[in-house]
N, C-alpha and C positions, 0 to 999 in steps of 0.2 A: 504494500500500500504506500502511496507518497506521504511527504514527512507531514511531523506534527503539523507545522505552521499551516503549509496547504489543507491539513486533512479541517484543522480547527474552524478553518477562513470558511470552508465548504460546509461545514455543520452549519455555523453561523450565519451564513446567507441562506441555509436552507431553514433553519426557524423563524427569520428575520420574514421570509415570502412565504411562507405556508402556515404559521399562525396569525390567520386574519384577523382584521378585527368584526366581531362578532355581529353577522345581518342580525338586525332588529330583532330578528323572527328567527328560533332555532329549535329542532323539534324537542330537544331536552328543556329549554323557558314553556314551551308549549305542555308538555309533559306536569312541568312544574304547578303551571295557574291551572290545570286540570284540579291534580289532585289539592289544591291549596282549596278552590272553589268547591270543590267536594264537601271538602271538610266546612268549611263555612255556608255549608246547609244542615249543618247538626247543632247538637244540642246534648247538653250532660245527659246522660240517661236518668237522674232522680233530679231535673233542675231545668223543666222547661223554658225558664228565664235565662239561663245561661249559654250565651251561644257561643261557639269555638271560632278563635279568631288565629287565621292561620297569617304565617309570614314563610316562604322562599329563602330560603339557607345556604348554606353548605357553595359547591365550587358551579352550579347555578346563575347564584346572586353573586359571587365575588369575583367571575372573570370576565372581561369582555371582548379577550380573543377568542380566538376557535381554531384548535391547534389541527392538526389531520388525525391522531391518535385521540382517544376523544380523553377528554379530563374529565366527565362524569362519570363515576360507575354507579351512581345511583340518586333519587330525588329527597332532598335532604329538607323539610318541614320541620316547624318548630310555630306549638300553637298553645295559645292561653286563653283562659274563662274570662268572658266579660262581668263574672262576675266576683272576681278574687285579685286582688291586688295585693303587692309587697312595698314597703317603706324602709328604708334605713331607720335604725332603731337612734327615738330621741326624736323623732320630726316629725311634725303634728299632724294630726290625717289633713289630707287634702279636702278643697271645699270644692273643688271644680275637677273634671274629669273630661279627657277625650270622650267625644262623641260614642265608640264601640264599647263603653264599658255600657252596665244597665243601670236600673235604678235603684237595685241594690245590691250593695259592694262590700265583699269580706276582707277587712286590712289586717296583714301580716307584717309584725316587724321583724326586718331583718338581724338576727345577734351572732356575732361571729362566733365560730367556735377556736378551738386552741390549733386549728391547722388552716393558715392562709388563706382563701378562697372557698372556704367551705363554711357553713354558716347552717341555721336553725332558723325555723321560721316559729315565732311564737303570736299566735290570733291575739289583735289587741284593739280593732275596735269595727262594727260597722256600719256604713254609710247609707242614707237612704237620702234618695234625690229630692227637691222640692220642685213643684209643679208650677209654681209661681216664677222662681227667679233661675231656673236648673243649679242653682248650687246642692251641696250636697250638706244635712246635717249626719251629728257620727253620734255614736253611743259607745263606750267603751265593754270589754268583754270580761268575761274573768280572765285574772290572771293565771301564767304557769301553762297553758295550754298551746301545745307546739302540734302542728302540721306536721302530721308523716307524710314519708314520702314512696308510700306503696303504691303500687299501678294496678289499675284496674284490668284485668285480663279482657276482657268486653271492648275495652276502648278503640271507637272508630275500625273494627274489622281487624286488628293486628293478628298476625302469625308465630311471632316471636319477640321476647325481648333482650335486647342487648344492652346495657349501661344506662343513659338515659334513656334510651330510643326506644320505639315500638319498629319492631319493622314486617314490612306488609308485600308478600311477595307477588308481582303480577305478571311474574317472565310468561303464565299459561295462554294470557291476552298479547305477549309480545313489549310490553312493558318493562322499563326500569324499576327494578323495587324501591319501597319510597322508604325511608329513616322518619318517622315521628316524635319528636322529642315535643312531650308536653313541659312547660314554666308556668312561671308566674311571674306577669310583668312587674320592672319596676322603673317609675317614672324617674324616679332619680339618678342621681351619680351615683357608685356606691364610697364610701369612704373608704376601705382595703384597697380601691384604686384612685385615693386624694391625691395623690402628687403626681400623676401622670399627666392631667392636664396643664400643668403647672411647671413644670421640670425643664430645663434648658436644654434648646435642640439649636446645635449650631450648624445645620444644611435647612434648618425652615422646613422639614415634612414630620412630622405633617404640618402644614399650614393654620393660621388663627382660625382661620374660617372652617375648616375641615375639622379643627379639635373639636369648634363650639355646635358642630353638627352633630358631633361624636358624642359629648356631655349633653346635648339637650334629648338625647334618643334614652340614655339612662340606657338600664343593663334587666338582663332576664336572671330568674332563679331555676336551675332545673333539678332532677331528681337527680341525684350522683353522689356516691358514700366514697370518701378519703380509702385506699386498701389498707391504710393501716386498722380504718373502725368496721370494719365488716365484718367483722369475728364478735362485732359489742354488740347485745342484745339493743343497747334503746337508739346506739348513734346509729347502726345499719338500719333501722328506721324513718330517723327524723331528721339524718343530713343531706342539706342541698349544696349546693355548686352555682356559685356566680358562673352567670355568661356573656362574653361580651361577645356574641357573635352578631349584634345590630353593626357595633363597633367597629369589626372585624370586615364588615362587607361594605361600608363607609371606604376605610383606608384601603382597601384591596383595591377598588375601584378608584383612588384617587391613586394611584403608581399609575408610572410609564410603561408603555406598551415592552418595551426589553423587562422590567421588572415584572412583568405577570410574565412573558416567554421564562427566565429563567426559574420563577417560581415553578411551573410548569412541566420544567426539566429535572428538576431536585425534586419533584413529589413521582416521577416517573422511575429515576435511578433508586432513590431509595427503596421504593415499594418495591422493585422488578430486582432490583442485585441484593439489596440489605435487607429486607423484610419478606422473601418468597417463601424462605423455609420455614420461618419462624412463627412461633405465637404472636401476632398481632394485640392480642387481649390484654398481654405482658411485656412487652416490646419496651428499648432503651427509646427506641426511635417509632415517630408517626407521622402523621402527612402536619399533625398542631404543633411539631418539634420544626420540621420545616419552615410552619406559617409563622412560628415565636422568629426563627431566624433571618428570615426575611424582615420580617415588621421592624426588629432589633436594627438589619443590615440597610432600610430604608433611613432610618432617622439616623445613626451613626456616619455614613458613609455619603459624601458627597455625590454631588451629579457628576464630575467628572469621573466618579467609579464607573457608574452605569454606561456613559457613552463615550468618552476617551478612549482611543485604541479598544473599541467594540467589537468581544469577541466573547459569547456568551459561554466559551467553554473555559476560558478563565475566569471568568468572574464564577463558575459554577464550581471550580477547583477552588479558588479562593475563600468559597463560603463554606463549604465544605472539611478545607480545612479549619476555617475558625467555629464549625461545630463539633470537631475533633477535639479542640481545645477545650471546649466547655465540657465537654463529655470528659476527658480526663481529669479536668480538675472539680465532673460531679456538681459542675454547678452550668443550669441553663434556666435563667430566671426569666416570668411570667411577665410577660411585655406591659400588661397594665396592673398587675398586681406585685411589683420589682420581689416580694419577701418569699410568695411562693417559688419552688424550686422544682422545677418541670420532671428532674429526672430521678426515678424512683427504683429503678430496677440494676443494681450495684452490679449484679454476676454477670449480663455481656456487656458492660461498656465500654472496658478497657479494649475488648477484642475491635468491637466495632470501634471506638477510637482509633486504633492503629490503623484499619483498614481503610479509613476515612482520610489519615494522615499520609497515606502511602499512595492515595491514588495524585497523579499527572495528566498534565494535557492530552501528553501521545495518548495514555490511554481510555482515559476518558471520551475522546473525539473517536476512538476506535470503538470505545464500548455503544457512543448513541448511531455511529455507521451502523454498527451488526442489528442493535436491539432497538433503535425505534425506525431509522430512516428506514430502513431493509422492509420492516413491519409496513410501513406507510407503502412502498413499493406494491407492497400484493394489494394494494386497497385499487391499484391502478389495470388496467388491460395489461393483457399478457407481451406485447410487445414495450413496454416500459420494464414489470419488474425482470424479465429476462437478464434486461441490461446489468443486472448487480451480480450475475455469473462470473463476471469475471471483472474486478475494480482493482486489478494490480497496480494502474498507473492511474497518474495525476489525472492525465485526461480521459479513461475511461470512467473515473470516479465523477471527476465533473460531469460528463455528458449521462452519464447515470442517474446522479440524483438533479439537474434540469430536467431531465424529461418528467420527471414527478412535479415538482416545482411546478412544470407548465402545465401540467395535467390536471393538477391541483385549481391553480390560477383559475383555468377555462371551466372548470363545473361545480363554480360558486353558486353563480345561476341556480343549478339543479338543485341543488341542497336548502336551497331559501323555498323553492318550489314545494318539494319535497316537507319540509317543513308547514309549508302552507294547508298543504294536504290534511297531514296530520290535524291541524289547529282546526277546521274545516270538521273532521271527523270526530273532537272531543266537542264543539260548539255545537252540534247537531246531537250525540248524544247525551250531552249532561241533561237538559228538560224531562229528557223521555226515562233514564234510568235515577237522575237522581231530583228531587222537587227542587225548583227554583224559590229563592228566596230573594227579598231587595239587599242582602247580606253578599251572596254569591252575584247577584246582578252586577252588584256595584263591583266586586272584585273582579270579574270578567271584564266586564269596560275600562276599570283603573288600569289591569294589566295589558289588555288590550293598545290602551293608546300608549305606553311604555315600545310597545315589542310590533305591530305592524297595525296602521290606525288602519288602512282598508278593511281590517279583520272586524270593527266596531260595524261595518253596515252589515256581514252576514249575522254577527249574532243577534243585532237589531232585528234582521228578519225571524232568527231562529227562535228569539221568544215572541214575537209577533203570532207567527205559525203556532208555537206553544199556548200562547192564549185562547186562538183561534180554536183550538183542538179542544181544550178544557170546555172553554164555556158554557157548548149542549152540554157534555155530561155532570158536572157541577152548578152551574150558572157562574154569575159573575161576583167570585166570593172575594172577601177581604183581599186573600193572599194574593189574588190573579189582579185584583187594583193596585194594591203595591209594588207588584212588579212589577208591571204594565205603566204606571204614571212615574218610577223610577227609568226606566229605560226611555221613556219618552221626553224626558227632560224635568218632571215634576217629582221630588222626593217628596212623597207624602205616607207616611208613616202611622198617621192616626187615620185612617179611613174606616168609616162604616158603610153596610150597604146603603143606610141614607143618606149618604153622598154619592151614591153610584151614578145619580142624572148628573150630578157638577162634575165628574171626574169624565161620564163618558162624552161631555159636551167638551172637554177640553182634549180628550184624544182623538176625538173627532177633527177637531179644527188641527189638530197637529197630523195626523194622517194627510188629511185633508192638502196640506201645504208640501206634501212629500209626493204623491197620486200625479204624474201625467198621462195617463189615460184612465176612463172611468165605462164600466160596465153596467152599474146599479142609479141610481137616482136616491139621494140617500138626503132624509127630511134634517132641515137646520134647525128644527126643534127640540129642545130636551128632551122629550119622550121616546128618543131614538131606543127601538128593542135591540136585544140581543146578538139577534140574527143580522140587523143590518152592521152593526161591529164585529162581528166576526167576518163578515165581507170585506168591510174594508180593513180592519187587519190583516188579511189576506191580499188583497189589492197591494197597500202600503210594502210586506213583505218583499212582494215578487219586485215592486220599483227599487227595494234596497238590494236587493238579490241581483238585479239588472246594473244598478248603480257598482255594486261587486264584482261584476263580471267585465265590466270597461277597466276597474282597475288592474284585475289580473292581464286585460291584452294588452295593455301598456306597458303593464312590466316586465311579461312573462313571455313575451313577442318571437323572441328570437330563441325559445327554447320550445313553444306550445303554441296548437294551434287551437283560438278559444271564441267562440261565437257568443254574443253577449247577451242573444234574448232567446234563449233556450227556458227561463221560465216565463215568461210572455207569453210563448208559446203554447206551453202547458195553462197558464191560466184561460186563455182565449178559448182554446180547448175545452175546458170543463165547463166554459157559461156558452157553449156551443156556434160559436164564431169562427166553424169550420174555415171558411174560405180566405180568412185573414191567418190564423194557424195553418195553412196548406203551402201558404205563399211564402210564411215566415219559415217553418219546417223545407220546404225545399231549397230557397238558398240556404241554408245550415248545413243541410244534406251536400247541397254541390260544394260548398265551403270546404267539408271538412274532408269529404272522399278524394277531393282532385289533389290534395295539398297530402306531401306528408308532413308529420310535427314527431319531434322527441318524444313529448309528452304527449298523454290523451288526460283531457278535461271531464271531469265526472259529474254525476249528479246527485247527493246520499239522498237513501230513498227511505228512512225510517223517524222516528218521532214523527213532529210537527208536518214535515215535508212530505210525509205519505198522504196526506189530506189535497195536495196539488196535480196527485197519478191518477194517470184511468183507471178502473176497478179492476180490469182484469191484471193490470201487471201488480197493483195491492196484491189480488190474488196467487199470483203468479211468489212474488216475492214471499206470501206468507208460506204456502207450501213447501219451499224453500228450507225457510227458515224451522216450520213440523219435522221433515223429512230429516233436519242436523239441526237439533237445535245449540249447540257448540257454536254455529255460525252466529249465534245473537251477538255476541261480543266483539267478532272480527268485522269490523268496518267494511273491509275489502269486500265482504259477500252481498252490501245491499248496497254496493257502486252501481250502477248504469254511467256508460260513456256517455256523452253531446252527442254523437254520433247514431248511438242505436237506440238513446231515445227521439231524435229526431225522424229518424226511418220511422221508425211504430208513429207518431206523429201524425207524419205526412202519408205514409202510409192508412190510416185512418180516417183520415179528411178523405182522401181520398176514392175509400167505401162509400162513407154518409152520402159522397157527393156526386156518387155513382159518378165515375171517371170511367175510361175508357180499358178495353181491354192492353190498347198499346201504352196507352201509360202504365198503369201495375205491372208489363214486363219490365221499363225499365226501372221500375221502382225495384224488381225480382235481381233483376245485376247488380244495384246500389247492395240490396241484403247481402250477396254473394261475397263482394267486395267488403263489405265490412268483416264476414264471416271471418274471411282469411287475413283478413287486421287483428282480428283480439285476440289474445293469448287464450292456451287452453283453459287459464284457471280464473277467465273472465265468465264465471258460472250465468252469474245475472243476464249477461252482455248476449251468451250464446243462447242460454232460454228466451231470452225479449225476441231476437231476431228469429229464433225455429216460431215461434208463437206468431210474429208479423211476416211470416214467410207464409205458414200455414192459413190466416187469412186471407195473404193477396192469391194465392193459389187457389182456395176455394171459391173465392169469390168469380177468379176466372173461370173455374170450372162450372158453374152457375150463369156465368153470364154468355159462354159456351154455350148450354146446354137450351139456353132462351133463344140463343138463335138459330142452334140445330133445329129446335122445335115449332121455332116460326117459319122455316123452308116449307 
């Protein structure tokens, strides 16, 4: 292989161009506000007032590159009772409270115990809201009464527990398994981390602004017992663990794009050389030994570390080494708690010390060649990774790892798409499997405009649709007004059914203003029923659904080919306006057959959205789903393309509207043609089309048979 310097230069450029910075939209953040919006459709199980309020954790919330090796191995949630709060012990309950807390609030003061960062929660008074001024008055409790901190086995669906964590495995859906770490908020700073704000930083990182972002977020309390007290009857019950991971994902995100690649790299070599064999549970070393040493290596270490003579396979030796140094001398202190002492486990650290202290450039830059770059290679077509057969010299190593590089580069596109997908297929099932709440509404929207805003008009439509759907079989209850007047721009929260004419005269005129085409005649009087609001929440839908599909051919252009009134189509269709759906269905049809695209553009056909299909393919899809019901969970099985629902479409109008024998053939070649386009394991795709094949066939047979008869 060529020397260090070249091999180092060549790592360096290839992190420097393959850890992007992170599109908006990535299907692990999508993955994330799934299950966070989950969860913020629950509620304690003995505590209908208290609702779980999740937050986005772990490497998630704290990177904003997106390396080729992925840095997630799993979705890291962290969520608390809006109705239990923690204080520093000694400070007077609060009289005012964020909006997500309820109206009655259990305060816990925080008392530290005899080990750094772990502490006791002792109940000391609770709060109940005034309806006049929303302040809060308190009442104090008995004294001597501490919070355990046992876990409810029941909670939110968990499978297992680890440390704090509930963890919830969903690899059987294709899923990341998620980490649940329940706390208990606390608004404050804690004191065990007083002088962190305060302590003298001579590189300015973190910055005034970024501490006071840090201190005004305050810190969480979680379940977590010291290993020294887990052998004691009362403390293996009643100790928690400060956390500062609000903190933590603040500063992560305020470093330079080289300081999250190298973090990146040092949670990669560790796990994969130093922690493969080992007990993790027990470990000298973890991915929070890394993030202590970073955060430590941020504030200590000027900017000209980071980008002078830029070469991330030194600076990831250099840090390395100076955790070798801490390891031998047993001391690696707690970045916001300076007293605690990270490292607990005496009998490997001296090994790991040395090993740490003996690794070099050459072989470091050799080691991320074999074990990540190579890894990244198979991610690529087979004429790329071939190329790493043989990297004896400088310039086949170069041209090696460019051609990943560039391979990399050109199917960013795909992966934001891909991503899209995803986001698309949790926004369509959350209504239908889990209830919608103005709790989850709001946290779909909030994350939503975070991560890709185009994504705010499908869900728009998709509780739209959800409404729509509910309303026959319920009516129009409290919970379907506050969602409905939350997503429509109106949080309104106290609603009764006798408010239901003001709220629907107000969603009215807000549809109203979204509607460029109208099928119904719909009265501007408040006595508007039911039925004509579920029409036009359904109208409204398909215009944000329409609105959604322009966004995606503008972005998605050069990767996908996307017709933009595919449900237009479908609505005109169900209120029987064949001949404007035959017109709109056949250019879609010639659109999409004449053209090839990467990608093919879908339609989900479950929840809400199933109320917009003809009945027979309802049918057609339910049977489906009878026949394997496994398929309920996999997205993939209730896709239909643009394509072959435009064929059934147009194909369709074209019965009602008795067409000719020579149109339905060549409507018969359009089927053929798409047949031999979808993949075999486009189930849906192949039954729509044997099903609109068998129509246009019979139909000719029939229309045959009238003329045989009329000779």
């Amino acid at each position: 292989m060529a020397d260090e310097r070249v091999v180092s230069d060549i790592v360096t450029k290839f992190f420097l161009n393959t850890c992007q910075l992170c599109p908006r939209l990535t299907r692990h953040g999508v993955q994330a506000t799934r299950h966070c919006a989950e969860i913020a459709t629950q509620h304690k199980d003995d505590d209908a007032e208290a609702d779980i309020i999740p937050l986005t954790t772990g490497s998630v919330a704290e990177f904003y590159i997106e390396p080729m090796l992925p840095l997630v191995g799993d979705i890291d949630v962290m969520f608390h009772l809006s109705t239990e709060l923690a204080i520093p012990r000694g400070h007077p309950p609060p009289t005012q409270l964020p909006a997500e807390f309820s109206n009655y609030v259990k305060v816990h003061e925080i008392v530290d115990s005899h080990l750094p960062g772990y502490v006791y929660l002792e109940i000391r008074y609770f709060l109940t809201e005034c309806t006049d001024d929303d302040n809060y008055n308190y009442f104090e409790s008995e004294h001597g009464l501490y919070f355990t901190n046992l876990i409810d086995n029941d909670d939110i669906g968990i499978q297992a527990i680890h440390g704090p964590a509930l963890l919830t495995d969903l690899s059987h859906i294709y899923l990341l398994s998620m980490d649940s770490v329940p706390c208990m908020r606390c608004l404050s700073w804690p004191p065990p981390a007083a002088d962190w704000p305060t302590r003298h930083r001579y590189h300015d990182w973190p910055d005034s602004a970024t501490v006071n972002h840090v201190i005004n977020n305050g810190c969480d309390v979680v379940r977590a017992v010291h290993r020294q007290c887990r052998q004691d009857e009362w403390m293996s019950k009643h100790q928690w663990r400060l956390s500062f991971s609000r903190a933590e994902i603040v500063l992560l995100n305020s470093w330079m794009p080289i300081q999250q690649i190298v973090y990146h790299m040092l949670r990669v070599f560790v796990k994969s050389e130093l922690l493969a064999n080992n007990d993790t549970s027990d470990a000298a070393l973890s991915n929070y030994s890394i993030k202590t040493l970073m955060m430590w290596a941020c504030e200590l270490k000027s900017s000209s570390f980071w980008t002078d003579d830029l070469n991330v396979i030194r600076i990831c030796v250099e840090l390395l080494h100076t955790l070798s140094v801490g390891l031998t001398d047993a001391r690696c202190p707690h970045y916001f708690v300076t007293s605690c002492n990270l490292i607990h486990n005496f009998s490997d650290v001296q090994r790991i010390a040395s090993q740490l202290m003996s690794i070099d450039k050459a072989w470091l830059s050799t080691w991320f060649v074999n074990n990540y770059i190579q890894k990244c290679s198979l991610l690529c077509p087979e004429s790329v990774s071939s190329l790493f057969n043989n990297v004896s010299t400088k310039m086949k190593l170069q041209n090696a790892v460019s051609a990943v590089v560039n391979w990399r580069q050109n199917t960013a596109l795909k992966d934001t798409w891909n991503a899209l997908q995803i986001a698309e297929a949790f926004i369509s099932h959350q209504p239908f499997k889990f209830s919608l709440t103005v709790r989850s509404c709001v946290y779909w929207m909030t994350e939503l405009a975070k991560t890709h805003t185009h994504l705010a008009a499908y869900f728009t439509a998709a509780v739209f649709l959800h409404v729509a759907h509910e309303i026959p079989k319920t009516g129009f209850t409290d919970v379907l007004m506050d969602v409905l007047a939350t997503v429509a721009g109106q949080s309104n929260s106290e609603l009764s059914l006798s408010k239901a004419t003001k709220l629907i005269k107000f969603v009215v005129n807000s549809l109203h203003s979204t509607i460029k085409f109208k099928t119904i005649k719909v009265s501007s009087s408040t006595d508007l029923n039911t039925s004509e609001l579920v029409e036009l929440l359904q109208q409204s839908a398909v215009q944000h659904l329409t609105t959604y599909r322009q966004f995606q051919a503008r972005d998605f252009g050069p990767i996908a080919m996307i017709i933009t009134k595919d449900f237009e189509a479908l609505y005109v269709y169900k209120h029987g306006n064949y001949q404007q759906c035959l017109q709109t269905s056949t250019q879609n049809v010639c659109t999409l057959l004449n053209q090839y695209a990467l990608k093919i553009t879908h339609v989900l056909t479950r929840g809400g959205f199933m109320q917009l299909l003809d009945d027979d393919i309802v049918s057609l899809i339910a049977l489906t789903l009878i026949v394997d019901p496994e398929c309920r969970d996999m997205h993939r099985y209730v896709l239909i393309s643009q394509a072959t629902l435009s064929l059934y479409l147009m194909t369709q109008c074209q019965l009602k509207l008795r067409h000719s024998v020579t149109s339905l053939a060549q409507t018969l070649h359009y089927i053929e043609v798409a047949q031999r386009r979808h993949p075999a394991g486009r189930a849906l795709d192949h039954l729509t089309l044997k099903l609109t094949k068998h129509k246009a066939l019979t139909y000719i047979t029939e229309m045959m048979l009238l003329a045989f008869n009329s000779l």
